[in-house]
N, C-alpha and C positions, 0 to 999 in steps of 0.2 A: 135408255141409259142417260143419267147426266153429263154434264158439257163439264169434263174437266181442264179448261181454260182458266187460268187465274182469274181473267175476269169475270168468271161465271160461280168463282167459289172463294169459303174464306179459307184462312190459312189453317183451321182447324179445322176445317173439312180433308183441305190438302192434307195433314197430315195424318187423321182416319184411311186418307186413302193410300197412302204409301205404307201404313200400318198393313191395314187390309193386306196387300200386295206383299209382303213380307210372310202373313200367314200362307197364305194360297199357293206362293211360290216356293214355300219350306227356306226362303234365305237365310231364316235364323240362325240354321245350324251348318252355314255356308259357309259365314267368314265374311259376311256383304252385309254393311250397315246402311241398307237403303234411304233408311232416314236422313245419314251424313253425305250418302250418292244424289241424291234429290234435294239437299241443301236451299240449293237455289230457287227449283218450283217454290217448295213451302215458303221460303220467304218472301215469294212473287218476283220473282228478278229473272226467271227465265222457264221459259214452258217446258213439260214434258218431251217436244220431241227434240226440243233445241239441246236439252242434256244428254238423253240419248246421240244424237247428232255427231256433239264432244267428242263424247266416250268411245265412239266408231272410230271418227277418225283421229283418236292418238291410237286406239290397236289398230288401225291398218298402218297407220306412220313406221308403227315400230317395227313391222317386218323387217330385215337384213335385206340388203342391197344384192351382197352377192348370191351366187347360183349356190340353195341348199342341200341339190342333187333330190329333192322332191320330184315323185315323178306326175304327179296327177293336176299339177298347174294351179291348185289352191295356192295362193300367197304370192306367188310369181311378180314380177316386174318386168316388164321387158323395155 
């Protein structure tokens, strides 16, 4: 498998590949514009996992503080 690093590809490869990943993952009819999610790969301004990365930690952030009476300790804070 190719080295998808920015600097191992151009930006129209990058953007084949987020294509790709769009088909395979069925996103299209998700409501998730990968290609606007991944903005910044294609433009080379930040890698794959560092967008991922982001996008983790603003959905862990947004979890609620207080206690949601959840009992199986997913989401928690303590």
């Amino acid at each position: 498998m190719k080295s998808t690093l920015i600097k191992d590809t151009t930006k129209s490869e990058r953007i084949q590949l987020v294509k790709q990943w769009e088909e395979t993952e069925g996103c299209e009819s998700s409501g998730i514009d990968l290609l606007e999610f991944f903005r910044d790969y294609i433009d080379g301004v930040k890698e794959i996992a560092e967008v991922n990365a982001e996008f983790n930690a603003r959905y862990i952030s947004e979890i609620p503080d207080e206690d949601s009476g959840m009992s199986c300790g997913m989401g928690m804070r303590r």
